[in-house]
ROGU-368159 format. One line per field, with one value per residue (C-alpha): x, y, z; residue in three letters. Coordinates in nm, 4 decimals. Example, Ala and Ser with C-alpha at 12.3 -4.5 7.8 and 13.67 -1.06 7.14 Angstrom:
// residues 2
xx (1.2300	1.3670)
yy (-0.4500	-0.1060)
zz (0.7800	0.7140)
residu (ALA	SER)
//
This chain:
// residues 417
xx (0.0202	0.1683	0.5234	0.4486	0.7733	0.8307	1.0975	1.1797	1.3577	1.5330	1.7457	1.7078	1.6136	1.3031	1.2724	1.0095	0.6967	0.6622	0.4571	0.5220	0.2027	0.1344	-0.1943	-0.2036	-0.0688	-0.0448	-0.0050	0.0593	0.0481	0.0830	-0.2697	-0.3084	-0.2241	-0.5640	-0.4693	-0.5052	-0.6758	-0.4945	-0.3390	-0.3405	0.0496	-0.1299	-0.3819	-0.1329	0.0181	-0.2828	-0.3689	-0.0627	-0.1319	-0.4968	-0.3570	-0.1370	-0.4002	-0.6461	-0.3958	-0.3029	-0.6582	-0.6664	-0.3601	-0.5623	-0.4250	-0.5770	-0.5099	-0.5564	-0.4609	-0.4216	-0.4172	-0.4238	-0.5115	-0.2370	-0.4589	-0.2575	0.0684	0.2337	0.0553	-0.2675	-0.2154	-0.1135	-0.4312	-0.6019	-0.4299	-0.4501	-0.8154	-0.9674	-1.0967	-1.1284	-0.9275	-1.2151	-1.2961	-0.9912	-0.9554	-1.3436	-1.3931	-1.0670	-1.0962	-1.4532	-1.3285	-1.0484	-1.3294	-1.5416	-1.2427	-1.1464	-1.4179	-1.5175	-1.1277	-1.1982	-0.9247	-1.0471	-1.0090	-1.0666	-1.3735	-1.2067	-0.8901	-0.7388	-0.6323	-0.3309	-0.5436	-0.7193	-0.4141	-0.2684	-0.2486	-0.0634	0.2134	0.2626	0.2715	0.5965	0.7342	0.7691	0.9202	1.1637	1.2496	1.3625	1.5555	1.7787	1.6780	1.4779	1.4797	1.3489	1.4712	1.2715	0.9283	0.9996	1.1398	1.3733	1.5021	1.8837	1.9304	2.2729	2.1437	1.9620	2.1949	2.1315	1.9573	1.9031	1.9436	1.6217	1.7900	2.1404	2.2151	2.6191	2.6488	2.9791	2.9015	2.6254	2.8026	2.9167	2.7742	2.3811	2.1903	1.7810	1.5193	1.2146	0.9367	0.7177	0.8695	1.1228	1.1030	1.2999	1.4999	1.7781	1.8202	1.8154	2.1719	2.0548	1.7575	1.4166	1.1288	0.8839	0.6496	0.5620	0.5088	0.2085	0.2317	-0.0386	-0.0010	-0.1386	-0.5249	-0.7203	-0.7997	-0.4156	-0.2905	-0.3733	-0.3232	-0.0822	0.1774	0.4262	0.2719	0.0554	0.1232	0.1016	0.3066	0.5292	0.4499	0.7342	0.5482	0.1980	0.2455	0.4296	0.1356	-0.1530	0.0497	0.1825	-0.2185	-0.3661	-0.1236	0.1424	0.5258	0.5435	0.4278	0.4772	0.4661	0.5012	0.4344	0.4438	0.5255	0.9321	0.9368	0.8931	1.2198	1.3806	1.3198	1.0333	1.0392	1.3640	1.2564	0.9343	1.1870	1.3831	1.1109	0.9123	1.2514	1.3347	1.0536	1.0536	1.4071	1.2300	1.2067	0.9423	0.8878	0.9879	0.9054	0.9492	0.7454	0.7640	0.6007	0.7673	0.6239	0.3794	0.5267	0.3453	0.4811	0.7873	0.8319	0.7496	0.3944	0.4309	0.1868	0.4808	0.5897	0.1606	0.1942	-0.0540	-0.3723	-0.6495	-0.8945	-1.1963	-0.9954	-0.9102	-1.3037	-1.4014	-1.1822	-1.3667	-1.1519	-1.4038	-1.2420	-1.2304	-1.0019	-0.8025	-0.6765	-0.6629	-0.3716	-0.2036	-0.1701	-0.0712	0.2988	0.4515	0.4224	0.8412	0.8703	0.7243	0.4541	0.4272	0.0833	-0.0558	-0.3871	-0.2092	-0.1483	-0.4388	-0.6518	-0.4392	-0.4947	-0.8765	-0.9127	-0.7228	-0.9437	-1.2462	-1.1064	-1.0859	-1.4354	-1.5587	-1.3880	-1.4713	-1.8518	-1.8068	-1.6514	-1.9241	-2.1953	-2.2167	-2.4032	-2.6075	-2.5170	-2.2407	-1.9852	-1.5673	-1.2403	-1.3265	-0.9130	-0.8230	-1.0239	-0.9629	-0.5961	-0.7053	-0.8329	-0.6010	-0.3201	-0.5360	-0.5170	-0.1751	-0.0406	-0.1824	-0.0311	0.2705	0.3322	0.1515	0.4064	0.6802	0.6531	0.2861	0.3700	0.0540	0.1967	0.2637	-0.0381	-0.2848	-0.0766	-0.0938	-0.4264	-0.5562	-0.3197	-0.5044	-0.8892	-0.7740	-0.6815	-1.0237	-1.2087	-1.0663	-1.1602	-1.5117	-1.5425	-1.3866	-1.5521	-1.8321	-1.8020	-2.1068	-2.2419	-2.0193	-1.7107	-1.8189	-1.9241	-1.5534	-1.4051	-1.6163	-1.4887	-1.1366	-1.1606	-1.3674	-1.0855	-0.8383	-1.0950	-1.1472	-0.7604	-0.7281	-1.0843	-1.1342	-1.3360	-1.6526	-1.7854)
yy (-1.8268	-1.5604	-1.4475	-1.1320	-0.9410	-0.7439	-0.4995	-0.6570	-0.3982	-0.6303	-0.7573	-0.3842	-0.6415	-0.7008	-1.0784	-1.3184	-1.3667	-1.7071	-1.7279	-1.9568	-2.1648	-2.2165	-2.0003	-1.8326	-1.5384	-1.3360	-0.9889	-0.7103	-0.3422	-0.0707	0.1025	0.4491	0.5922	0.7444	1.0022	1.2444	1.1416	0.9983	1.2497	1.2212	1.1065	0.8317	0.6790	0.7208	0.4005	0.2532	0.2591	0.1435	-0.1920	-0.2256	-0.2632	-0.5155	-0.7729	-0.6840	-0.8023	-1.0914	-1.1751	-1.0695	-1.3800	-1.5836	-1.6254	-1.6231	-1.3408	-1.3039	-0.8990	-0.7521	-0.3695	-0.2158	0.0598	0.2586	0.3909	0.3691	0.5546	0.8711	1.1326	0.9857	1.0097	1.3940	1.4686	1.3068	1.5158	1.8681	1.7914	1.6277	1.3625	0.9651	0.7664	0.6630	1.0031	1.0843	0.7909	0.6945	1.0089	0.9084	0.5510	0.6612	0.8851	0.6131	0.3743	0.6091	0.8087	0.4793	0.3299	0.7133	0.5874	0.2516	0.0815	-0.2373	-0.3255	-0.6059	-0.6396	-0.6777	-0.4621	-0.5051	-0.2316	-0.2231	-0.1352	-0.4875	-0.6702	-0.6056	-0.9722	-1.1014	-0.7812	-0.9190	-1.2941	-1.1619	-0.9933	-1.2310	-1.4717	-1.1752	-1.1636	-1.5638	-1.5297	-1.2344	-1.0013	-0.7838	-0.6744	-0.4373	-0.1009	0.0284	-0.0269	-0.0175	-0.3004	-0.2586	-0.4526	-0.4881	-0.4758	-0.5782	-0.9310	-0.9788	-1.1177	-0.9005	-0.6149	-0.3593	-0.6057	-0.4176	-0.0607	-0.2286	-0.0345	-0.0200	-0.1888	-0.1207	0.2201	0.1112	0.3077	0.0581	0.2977	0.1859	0.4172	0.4171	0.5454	0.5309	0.7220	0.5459	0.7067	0.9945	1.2592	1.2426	0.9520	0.9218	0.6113	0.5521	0.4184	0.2295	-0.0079	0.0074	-0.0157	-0.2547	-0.2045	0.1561	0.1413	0.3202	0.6657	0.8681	1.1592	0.9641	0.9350	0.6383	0.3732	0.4045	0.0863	-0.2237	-0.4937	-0.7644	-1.0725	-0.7549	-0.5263	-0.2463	-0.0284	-0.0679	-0.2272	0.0470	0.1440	-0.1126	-0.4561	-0.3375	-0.4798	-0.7301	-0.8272	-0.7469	-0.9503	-1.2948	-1.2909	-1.2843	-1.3939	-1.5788	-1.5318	-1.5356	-1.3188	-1.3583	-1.0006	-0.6884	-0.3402	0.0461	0.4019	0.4682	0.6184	0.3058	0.2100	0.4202	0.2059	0.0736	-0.2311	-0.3507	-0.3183	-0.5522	-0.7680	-0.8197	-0.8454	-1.1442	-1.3091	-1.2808	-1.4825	-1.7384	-1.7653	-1.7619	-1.5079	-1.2711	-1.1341	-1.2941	-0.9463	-0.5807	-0.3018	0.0877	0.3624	0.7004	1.0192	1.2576	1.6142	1.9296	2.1992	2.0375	1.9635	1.6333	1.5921	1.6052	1.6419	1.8034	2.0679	2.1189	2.0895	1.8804	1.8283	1.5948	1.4013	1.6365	1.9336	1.8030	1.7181	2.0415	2.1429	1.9842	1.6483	1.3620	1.0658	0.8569	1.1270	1.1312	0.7667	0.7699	1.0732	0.8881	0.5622	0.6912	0.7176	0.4052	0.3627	0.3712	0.7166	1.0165	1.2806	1.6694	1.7059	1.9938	2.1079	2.0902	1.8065	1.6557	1.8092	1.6378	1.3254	1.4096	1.4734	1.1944	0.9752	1.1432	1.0385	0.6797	0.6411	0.7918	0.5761	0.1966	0.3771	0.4209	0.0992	-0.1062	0.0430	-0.2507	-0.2519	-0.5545	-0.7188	-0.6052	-0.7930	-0.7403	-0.8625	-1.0688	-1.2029	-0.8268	-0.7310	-1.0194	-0.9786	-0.5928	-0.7259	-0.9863	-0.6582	-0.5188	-0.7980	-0.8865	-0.5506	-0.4518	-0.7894	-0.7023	-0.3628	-0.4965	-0.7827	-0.5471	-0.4372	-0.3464	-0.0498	0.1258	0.3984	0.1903	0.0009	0.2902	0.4076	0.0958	0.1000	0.4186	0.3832	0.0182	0.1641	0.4623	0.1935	0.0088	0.2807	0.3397	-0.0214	0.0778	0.3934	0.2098	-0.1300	-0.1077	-0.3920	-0.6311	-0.7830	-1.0276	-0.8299	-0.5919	-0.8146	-1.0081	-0.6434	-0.5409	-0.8976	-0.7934	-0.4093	-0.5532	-0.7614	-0.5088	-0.2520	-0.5063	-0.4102	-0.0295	0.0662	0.3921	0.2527	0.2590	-0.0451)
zz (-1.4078	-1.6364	-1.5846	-1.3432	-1.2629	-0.9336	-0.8106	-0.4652	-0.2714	-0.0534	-0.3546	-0.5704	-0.8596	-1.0847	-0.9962	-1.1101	-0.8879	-0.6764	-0.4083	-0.1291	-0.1988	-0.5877	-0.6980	-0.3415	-0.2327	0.1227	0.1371	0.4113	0.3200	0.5615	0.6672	0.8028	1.1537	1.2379	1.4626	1.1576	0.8046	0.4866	0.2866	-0.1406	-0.0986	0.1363	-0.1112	-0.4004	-0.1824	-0.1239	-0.5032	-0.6137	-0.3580	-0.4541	-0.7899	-0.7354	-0.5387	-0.8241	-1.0806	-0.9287	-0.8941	-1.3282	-1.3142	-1.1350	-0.7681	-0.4410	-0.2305	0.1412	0.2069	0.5284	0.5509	1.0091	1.1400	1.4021	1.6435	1.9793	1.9652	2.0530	1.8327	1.9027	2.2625	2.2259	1.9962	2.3268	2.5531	2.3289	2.2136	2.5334	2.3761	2.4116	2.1701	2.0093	1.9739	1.8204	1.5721	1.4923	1.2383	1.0828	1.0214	0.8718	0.6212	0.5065	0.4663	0.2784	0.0364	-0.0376	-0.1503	-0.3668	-0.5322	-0.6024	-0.3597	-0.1928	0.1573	0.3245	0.5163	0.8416	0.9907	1.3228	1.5212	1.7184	1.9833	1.9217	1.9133	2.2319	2.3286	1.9717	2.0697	2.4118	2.3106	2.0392	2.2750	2.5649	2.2496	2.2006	2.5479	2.5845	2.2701	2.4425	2.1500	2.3981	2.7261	3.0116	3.1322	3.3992	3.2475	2.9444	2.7034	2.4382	2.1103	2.0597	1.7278	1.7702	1.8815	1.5567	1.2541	0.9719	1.1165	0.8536	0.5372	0.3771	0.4149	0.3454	0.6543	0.7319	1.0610	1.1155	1.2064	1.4856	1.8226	2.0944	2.3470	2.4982	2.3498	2.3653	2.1909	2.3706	2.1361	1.8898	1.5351	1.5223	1.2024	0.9011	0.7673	0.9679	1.1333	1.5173	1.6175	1.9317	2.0910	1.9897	2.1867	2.2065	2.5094	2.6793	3.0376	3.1386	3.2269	3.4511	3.1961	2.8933	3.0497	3.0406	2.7795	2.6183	2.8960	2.9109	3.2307	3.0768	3.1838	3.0961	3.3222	3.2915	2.8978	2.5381	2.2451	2.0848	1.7033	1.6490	1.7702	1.6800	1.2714	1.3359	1.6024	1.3641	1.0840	1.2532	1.4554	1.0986	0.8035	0.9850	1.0402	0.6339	0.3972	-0.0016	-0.0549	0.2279	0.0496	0.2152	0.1332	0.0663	0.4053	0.5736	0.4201	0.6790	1.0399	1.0256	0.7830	0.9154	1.2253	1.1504	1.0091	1.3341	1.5455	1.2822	1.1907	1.5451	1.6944	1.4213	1.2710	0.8969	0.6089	0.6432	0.3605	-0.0281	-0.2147	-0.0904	-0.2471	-0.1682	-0.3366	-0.3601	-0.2878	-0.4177	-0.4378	-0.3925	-0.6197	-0.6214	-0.2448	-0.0704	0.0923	0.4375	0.7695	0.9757	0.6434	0.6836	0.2972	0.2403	0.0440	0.0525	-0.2163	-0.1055	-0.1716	-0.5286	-0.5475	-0.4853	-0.7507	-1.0071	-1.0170	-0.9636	-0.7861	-1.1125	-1.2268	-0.9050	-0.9055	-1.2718	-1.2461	-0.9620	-1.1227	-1.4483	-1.2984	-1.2443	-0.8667	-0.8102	-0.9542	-0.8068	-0.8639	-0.8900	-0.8140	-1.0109	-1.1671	-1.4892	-1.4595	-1.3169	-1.5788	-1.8635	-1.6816	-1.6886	-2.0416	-2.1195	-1.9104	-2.0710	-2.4292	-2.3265	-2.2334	-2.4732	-2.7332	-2.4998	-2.5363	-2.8705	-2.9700	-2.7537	-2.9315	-3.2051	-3.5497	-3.6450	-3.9136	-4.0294	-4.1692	-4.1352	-4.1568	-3.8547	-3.8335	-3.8544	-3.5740	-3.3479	-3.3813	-3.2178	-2.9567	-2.9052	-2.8994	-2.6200	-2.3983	-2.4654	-2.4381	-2.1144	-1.9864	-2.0918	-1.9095	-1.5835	-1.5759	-1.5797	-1.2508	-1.2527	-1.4946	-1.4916	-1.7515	-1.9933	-1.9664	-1.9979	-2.2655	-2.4815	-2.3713	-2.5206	-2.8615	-2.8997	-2.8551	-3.0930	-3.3271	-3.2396	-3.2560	-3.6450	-3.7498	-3.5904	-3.7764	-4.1642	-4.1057	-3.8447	-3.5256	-3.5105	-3.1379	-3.1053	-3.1648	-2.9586	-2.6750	-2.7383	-2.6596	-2.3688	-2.2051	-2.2466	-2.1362	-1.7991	-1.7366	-1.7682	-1.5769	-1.3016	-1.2469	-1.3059	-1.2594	-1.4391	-1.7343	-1.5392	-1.6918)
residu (UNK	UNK	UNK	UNK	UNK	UNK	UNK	UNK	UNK	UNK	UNK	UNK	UNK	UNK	UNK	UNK	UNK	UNK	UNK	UNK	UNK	UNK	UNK	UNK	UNK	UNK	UNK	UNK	UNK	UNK	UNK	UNK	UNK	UNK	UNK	UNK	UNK	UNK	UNK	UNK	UNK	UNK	UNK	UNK	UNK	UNK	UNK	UNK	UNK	UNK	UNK	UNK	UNK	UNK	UNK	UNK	UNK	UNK	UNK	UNK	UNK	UNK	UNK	UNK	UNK	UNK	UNK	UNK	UNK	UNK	UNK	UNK	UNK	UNK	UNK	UNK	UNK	UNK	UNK	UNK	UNK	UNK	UNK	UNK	UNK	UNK	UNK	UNK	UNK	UNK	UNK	UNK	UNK	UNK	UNK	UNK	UNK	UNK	UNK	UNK	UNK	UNK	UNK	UNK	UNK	UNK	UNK	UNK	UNK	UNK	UNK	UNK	UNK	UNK	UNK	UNK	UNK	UNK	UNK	UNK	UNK	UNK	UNK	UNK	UNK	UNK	UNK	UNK	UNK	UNK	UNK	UNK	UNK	UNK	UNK	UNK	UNK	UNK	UNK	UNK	UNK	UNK	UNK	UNK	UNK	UNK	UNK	UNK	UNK	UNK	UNK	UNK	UNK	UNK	UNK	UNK	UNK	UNK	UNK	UNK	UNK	UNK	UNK	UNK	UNK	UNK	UNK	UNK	UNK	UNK	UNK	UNK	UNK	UNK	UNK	UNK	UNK	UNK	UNK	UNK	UNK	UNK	UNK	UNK	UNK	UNK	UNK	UNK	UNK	UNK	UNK	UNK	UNK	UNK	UNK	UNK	UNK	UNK	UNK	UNK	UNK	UNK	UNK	UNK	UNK	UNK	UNK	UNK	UNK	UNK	UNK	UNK	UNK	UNK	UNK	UNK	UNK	UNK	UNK	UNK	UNK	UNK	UNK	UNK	UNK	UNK	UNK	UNK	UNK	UNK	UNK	UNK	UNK	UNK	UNK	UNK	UNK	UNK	UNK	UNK	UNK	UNK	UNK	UNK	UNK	UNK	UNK	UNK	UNK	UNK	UNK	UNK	UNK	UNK	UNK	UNK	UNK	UNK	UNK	UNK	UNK	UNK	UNK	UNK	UNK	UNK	UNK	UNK	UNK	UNK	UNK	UNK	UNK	UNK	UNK	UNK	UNK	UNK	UNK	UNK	UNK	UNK	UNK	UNK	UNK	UNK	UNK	UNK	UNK	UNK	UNK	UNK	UNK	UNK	UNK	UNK	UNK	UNK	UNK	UNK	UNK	UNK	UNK	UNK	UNK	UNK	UNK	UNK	UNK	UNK	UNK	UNK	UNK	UNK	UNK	UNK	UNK	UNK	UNK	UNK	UNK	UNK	UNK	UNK	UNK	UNK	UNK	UNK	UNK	UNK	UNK	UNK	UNK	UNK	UNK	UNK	UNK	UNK	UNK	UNK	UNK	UNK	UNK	UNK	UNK	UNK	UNK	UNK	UNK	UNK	UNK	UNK	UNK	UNK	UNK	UNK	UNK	UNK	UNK	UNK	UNK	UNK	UNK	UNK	UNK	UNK	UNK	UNK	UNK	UNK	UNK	UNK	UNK	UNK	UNK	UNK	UNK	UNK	UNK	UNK	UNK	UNK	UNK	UNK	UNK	UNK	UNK	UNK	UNK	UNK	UNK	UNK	UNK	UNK	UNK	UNK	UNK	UNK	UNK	UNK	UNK	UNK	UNK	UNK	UNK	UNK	UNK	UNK	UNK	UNK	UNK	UNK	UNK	UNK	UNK	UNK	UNK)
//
């Protein structure tokens, strides 16, 4: 395996890659909560992760990936409540047009995803684990994490414990806005309430409710990957609570690391101001469709910035991205269209080729830098593309190139070869 480099956020340092298990790797990334539809700041993370299984696939691992759905939590419950609907009226139509968008941008899910609605049983089993240890326990019918029982709580964040209030203090709602952190205990397990309507409680060994946002990954994770990951990925946002508190509640139950590698992808900015559902400054990839930006184009623009820096989404700037992409197919068309029998400096030309490979390498094994990469990319096929025009390519040259740009298209997928 080639030397791949990572920024792990737990250490803030670009560290090699190991995996646990040689030539295998296991990966969690953070799917949508489906009480409203991904946003384009939402599938600029999921790009950003599809790219890194797909390259480690190009290096020649295994990957097992597991991506959830949130569909059980407090802002689905009050789109139940407001809209009269079902749950599964509520979340269906959303968990449709993930599936769908993400297929039109070329991200690849797995073929199954749990639901934290479907893993009601794995949230129940942690917590009752929690519960023995002392790290959790019950107030009223509720049950709450004390963070304070957990040795390192916040290590991710590099959260200043010495500030944590000596005062009980709860917080009892599934997420809270903003990036401030919760001083206090976290919940685990909502007791049911009459006001939520039906199918939001399930009958358990902890009584009649539902896991809390803050069990439901770690459910869906230790049912399906284990209590170890190689590599746990997200949004920045999910810096701010919720990782760390996945952390406590894995570590908790099975005193091991979670998580080797930490990767968070920052924001996309909307004329200047961070995409947002609650700012309602949002926009989403059939918007930019109707624009005139195919879906090729869209992913293209959003992994053009390394996936640790952030976007200002702009026509502008998405059009630049589009004739850029245009220019690069049309020179991979042009340079696959071989002569016959022509002949070349054959050493000159494989060395080009050789560049192409080697060069994309190269920036993806920084850190998966995707900028770099299509930039190398297109100043190689310019430089292909003059050999072509000087020399001519014959079949097998071309054939030798169009083996090298698939592999590098199996990764970024905007070639459309």
């Amino acid at each position: 395996m080639q030397d791949l480099h990572l920024y792990n956020t737990m250490s803030r340092q670009l560290e090699l890659f190991r995996p646990r298990t040689r030539g295998a790797v296991k990966i969690f990334t953070c799917g949508p909560s489906i009480y409203d539809r991904p946003h384009i700041g939402n599938y600029r993370t999921y790009i950003y992760e599809d790219i890194l299984e797909r390259y480690l696939r190009y290096l020649g691992y295994k990957t097992r990936r597991l991506i959830n759905f949130t569909d059980v939590e407090d802002k689905s419950i009050a789109r139940i409540q407001q809209q009269g609907k079902t749950l599964a009226e509520v979340t269906e139509p959303n968990a449709a047009i993930f599936r769908q968008e993400a297929a039109n941008l070329n991200i690849r899910l797995p073929a199954f995803i749990p639901r934290s609605s479907t893993s009601v049983e794995a949230a129940v089993k942690l917590i009752k684990v929690l519960l023995k240890k002392g790290y959790a326990y019950r107030h009223r019918r509720d049950i709450f994490y004390d963070p304070l029982k957990f040795k390192g709580f916040g290590k991710l964040y590099r959260l200043d414990m010495t500030a944590w209030p000596t005062r009980k203090r709860r917080f009892a709602k599934d997420t809270y806005p903003g990036r401030r952190w919760n001083l206090g205990d976290f919940i685990l397990w909502h007791g049911c309430r009459p006001e939520w309507g039906d199918g939001v409680c399930w009958e358990t060994e902890l009584g009649k409710g539902r896991p809390a946002w803050n069990v439901q990954d770690p459910a869906m994770i230790t049912d399906h990957l284990g209590h170890q990951v190689d590599i746990s990925c997200g949004g920045i946002d999910n810096i701010y609570r919720h990782h760390d508190y996945n952390i406590a509640v894995i570590e908790g139950v099975s005193g091991k690391e979670f998580a080797g590698y930490w990767l968070h992808g920052e924001h996309v900015l909307l004329s200047g101001r961070k995409m947002s559902k609650n700012k309602g400054n949002i926009i989403y990839p059939g918007e930019l469709v109707g624009k005139g930006f195919g879906c090729g184009n869209i992913r293209f623009h959003l992994l053009r910035t390394h996936y640790r820096r952030r976007i200002n989404l702009t026509d502008r700037k998405l059009a630049e991205s589009r004739e850029l992409l245009d220019d690069l197919q049309l020179m991979v068309h042009t340079i696959l269209d071989p002569g016959r029998h022509i002949k070349n400096d054959a050493e000159r030309y494989a060395a080009l080729i050789n560049d192409l490979r080697l060069d994309f390498e190269q920036a993806m094994n920084n850190d998966l830098d995707t900028g770099d990469a299509t930039l190398s990319l297109k100043e190689n096929l310019a430089k292909m593309a003059d050999f072509k025009q000087q020399h001519g390519i014959n079949s097998k040259q071309a054939a030798e190139t169009a083996k090298v740009l698939s592999g590098i298209d199996s990764v970024l997928k905007v070639l459309s070869l």
